[in-house]
MARVOGU-963292 format. One line per field, with one value per residue: residue number from 1; residue in one letter; chain; x, y, z of N, C-alpha, C, O in turn. Coordinates in Angstrom, 3 decimals, padded with zeros to 6 digits. Each point is the difference from the previous one (the first is absolute). Layout:
nr: NUM; ...
rest: A; ...
kette: A; ...
neast: X; ...
nnorth: Y; ...
nup: Z; ...
caeast: X; ...
canorth: Y; ...
caup: Z; ...
ceast: X; ...
cnorth: Y; ...
cup: Z; ...
oeast: X; ...
onorth: Y; ...
oup: Z; ...
//
This chain:
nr: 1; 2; 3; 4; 5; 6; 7; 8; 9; 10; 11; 12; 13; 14; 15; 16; 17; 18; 19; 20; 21; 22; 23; 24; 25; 26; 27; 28; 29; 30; 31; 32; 33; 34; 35; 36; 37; 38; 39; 40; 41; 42; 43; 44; 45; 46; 47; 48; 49; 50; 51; 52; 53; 54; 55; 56; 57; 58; 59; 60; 61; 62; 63; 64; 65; 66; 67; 68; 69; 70; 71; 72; 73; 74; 75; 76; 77; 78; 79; 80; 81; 82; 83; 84; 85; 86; 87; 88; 89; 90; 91; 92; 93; 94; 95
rest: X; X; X; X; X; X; X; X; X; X; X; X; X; X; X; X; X; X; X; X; X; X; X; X; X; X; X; X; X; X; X; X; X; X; X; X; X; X; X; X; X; X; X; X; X; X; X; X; X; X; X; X; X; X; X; X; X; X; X; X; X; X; X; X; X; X; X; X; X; X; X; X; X; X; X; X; X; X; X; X; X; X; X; X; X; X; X; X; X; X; X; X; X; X; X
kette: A; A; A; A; A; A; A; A; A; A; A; A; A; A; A; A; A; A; A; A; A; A; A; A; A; A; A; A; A; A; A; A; A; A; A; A; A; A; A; A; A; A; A; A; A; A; A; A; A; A; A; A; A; A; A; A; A; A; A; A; A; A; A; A; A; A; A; A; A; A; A; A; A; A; A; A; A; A; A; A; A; A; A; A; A; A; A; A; A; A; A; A; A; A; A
neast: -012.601; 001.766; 001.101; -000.675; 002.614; 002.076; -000.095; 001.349; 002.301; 001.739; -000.606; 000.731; 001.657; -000.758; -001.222; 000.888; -000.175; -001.183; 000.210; 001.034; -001.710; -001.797; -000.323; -002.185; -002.369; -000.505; -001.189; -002.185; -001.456; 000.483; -000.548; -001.594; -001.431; -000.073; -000.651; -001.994; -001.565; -000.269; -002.111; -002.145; -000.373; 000.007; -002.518; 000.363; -001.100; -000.915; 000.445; 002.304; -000.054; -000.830; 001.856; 001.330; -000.770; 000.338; 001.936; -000.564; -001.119; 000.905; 001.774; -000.312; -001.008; 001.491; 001.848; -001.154; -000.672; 001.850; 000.325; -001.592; 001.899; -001.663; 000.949; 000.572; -000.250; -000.965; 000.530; 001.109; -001.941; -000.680; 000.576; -000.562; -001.050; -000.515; 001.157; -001.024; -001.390; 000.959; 000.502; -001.315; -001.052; 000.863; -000.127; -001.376; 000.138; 000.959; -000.515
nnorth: 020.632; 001.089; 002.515; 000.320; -000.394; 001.255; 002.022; 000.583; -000.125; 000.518; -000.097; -000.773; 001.768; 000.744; 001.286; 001.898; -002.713; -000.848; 000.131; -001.436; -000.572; 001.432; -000.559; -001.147; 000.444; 001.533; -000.301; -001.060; 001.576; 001.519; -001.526; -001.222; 001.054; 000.790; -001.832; 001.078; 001.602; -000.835; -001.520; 000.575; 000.597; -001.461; -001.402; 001.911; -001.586; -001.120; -001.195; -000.466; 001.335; -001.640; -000.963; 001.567; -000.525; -002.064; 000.696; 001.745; -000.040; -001.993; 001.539; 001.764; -001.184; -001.259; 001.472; 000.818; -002.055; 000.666; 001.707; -001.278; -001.262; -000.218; -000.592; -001.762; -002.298; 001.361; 000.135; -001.681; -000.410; 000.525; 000.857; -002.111; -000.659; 000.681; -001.435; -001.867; 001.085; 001.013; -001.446; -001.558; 000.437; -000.764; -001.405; 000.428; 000.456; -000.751; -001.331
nup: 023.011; -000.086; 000.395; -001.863; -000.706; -000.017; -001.252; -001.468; -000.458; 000.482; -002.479; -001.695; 000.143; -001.741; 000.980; -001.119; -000.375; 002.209; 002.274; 000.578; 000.284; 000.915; 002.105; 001.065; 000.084; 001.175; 002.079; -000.025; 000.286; 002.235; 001.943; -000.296; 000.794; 002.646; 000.918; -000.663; 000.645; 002.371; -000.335; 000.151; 002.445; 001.737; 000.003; 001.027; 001.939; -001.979; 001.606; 000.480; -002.010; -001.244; -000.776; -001.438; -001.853; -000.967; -001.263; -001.397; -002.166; -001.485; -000.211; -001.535; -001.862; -001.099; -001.473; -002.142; -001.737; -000.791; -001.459; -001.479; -001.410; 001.972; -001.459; 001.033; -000.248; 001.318; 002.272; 001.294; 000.824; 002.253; 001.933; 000.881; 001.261; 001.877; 000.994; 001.345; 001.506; 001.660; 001.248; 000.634; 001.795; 001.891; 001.442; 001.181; 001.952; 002.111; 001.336
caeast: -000.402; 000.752; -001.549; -000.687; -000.120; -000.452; -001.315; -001.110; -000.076; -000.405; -001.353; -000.160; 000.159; -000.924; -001.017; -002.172; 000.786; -001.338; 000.341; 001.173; -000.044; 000.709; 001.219; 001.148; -000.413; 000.883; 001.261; 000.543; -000.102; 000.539; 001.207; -000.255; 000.182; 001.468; 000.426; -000.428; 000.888; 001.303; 000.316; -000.108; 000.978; 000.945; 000.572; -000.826; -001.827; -000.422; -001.186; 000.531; -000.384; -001.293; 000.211; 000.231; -001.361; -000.869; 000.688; -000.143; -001.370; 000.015; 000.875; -000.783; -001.461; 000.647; 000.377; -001.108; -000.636; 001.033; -000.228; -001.349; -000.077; 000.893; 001.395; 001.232; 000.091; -001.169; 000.179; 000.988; -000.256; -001.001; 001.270; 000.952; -000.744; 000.319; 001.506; 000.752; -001.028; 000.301; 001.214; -000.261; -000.819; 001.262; 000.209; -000.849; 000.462; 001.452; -000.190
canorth: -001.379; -000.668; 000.640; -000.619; -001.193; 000.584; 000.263; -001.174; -000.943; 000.690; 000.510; -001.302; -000.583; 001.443; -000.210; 000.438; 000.397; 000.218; 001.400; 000.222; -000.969; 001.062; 000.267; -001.023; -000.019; 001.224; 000.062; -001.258; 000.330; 000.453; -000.464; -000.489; 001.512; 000.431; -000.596; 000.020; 001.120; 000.275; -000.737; 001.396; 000.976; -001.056; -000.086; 001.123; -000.281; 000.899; 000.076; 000.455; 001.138; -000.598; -000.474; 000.952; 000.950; -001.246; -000.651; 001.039; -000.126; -000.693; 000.063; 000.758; -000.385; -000.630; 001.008; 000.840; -000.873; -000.080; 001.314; -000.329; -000.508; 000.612; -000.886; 000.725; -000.762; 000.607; 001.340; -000.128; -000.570; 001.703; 000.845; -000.180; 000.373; 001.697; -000.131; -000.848; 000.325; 000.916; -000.817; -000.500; 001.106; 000.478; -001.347; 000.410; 001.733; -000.003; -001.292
caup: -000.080; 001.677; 000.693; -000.511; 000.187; 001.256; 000.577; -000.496; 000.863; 000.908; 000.575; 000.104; 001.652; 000.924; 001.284; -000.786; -000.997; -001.077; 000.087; -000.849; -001.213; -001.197; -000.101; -000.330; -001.239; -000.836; 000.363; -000.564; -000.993; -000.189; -000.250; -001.427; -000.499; 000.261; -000.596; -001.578; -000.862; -000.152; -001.149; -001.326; 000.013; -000.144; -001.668; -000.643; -000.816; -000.643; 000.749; 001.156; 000.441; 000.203; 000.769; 001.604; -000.115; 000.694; 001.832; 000.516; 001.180; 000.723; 000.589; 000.175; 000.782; 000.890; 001.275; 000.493; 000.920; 000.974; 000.915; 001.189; 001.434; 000.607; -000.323; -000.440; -001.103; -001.177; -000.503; -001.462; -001.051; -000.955; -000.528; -001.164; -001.489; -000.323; -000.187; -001.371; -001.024; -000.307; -000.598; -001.046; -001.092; -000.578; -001.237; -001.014; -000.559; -000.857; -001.076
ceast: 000.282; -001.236; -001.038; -000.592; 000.099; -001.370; -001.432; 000.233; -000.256; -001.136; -000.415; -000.022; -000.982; -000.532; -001.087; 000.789; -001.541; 000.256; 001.232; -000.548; 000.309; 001.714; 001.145; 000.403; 000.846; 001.952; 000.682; -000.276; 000.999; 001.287; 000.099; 000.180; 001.279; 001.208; 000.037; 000.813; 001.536; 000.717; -000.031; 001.084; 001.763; 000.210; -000.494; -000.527; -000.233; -001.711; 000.039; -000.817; -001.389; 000.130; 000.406; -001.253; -001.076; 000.848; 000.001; -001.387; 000.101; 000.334; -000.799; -000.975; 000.922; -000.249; -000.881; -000.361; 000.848; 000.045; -000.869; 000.253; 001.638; 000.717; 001.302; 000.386; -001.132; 000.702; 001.140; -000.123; -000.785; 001.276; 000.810; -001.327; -000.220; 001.282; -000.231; -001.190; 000.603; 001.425; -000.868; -000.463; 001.324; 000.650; -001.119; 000.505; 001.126; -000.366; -000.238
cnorth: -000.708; 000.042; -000.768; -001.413; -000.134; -000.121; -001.433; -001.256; 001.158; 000.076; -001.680; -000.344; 001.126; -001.415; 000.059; -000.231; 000.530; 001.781; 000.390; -000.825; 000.921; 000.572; -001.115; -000.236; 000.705; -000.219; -001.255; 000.694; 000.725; -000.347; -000.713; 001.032; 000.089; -000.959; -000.736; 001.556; -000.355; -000.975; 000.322; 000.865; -000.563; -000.060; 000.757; 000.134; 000.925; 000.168; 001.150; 001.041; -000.613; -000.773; 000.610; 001.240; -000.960; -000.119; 001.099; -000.212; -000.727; 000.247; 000.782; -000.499; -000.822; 000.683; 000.271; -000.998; -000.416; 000.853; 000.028; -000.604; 000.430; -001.160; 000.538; -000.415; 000.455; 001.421; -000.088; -000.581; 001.078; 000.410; -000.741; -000.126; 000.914; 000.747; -000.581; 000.562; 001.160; -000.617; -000.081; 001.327; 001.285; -000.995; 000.294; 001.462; -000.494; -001.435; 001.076
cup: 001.329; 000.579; -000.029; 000.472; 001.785; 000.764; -000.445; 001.209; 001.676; 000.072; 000.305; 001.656; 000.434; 000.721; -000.567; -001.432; -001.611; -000.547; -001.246; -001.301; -001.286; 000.113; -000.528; -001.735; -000.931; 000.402; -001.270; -001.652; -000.595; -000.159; -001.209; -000.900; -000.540; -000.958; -001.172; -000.109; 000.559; -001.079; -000.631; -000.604; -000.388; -001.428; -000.873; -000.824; -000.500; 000.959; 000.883; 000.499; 000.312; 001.373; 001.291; 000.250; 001.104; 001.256; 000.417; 000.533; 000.808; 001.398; 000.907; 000.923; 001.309; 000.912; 001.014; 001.215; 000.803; 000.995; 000.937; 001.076; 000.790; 000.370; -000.104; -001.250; -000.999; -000.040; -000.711; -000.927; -001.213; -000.356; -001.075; -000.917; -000.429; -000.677; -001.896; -000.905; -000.498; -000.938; -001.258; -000.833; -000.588; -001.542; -000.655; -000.774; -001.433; -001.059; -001.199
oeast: -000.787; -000.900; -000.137; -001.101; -000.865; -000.430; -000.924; -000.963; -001.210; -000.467; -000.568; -000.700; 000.003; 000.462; -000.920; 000.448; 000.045; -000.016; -000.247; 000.967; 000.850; 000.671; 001.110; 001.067; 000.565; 000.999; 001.161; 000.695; 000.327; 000.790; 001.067; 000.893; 000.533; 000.734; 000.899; 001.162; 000.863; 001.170; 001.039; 000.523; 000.589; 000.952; -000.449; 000.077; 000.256; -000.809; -000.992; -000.378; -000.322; -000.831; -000.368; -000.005; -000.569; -000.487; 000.339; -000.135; -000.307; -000.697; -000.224; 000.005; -000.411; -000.753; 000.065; 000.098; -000.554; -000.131; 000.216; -000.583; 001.111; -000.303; 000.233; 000.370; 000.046; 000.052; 000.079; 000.872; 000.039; 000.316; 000.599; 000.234; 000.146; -000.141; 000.326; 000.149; -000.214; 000.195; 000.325; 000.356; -000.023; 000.230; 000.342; 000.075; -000.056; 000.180; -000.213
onorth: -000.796; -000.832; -000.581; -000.369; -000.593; -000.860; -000.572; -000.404; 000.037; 000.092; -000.160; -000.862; 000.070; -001.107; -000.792; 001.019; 000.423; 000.459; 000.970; 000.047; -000.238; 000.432; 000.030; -000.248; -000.547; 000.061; 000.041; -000.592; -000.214; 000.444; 000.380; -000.172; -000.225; 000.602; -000.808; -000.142; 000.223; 000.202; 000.011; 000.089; 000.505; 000.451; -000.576; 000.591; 001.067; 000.722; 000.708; -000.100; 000.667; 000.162; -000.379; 000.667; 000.639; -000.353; -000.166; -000.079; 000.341; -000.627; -000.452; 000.288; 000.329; -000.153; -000.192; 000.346; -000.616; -000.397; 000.541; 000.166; 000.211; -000.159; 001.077; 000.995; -000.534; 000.551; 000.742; -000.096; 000.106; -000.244; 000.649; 000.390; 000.151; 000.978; 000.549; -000.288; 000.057; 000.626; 000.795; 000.234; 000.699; 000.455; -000.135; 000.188; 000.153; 000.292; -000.392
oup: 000.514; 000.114; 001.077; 000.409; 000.646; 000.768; 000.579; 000.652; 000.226; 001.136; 001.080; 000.531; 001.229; -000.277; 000.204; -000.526; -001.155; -001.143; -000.716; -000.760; -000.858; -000.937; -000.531; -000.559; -000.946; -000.717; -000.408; -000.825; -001.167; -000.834; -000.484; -000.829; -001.087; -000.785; -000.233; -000.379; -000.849; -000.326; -000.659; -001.111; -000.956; -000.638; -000.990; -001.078; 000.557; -000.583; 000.176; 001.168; 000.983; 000.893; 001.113; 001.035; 000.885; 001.075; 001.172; 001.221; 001.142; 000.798; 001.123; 001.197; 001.113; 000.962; 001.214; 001.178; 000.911; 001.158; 001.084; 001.071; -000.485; 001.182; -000.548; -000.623; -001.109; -001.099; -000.979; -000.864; -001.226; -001.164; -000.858; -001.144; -001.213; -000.733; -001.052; -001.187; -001.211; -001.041; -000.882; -001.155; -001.013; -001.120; -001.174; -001.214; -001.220; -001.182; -001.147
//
């Protein structure tokens, strides 16, 4: 979610910010994401496993559209979503 919120404002200062608009997009989706399952999770929503199954894609498509740009604030931002999609789909295994 940090990541996220991170990169979303970082892309806000790019130079080409038309260029980043899908990134910015997700970076702000995901982070919303992120922080609905770690609430979930906290009061153990009977939702939880639906909810970390949606912040795993979520996290996912982030990554992927993060990874495209050569930024230093998009490539950690791909790695911690990559990081927290695999977090969540594990919370899916065990819920």
């Amino acid at each position: 979610m940090q990541e996220c919120y991170h990169c979303y404002n970082a892309c806000l200062n790019e130079n080409d910010v038309a260029m980043m608009r899908e990134c910015i997009r997700l970076d702000q989706e995901c982070a919303t994401l992120c922080s609905l399952a770690a609430e979930a999770m906290s009061r153990n929503s009977p939702f939880v496993q639906e909810i970390c199954e949606l912040c795993a894609k979520v996290c996912e498509a982030c990554g992927n559209e993060c990874k495209k740009h050569n930024v230093d604030h998009c490539q950690k931002c791909a790695q911690a979503c990559f990081s927290c999609a695999e977090a969540c789909r594990n919370m899916t295994v065990t819920a």
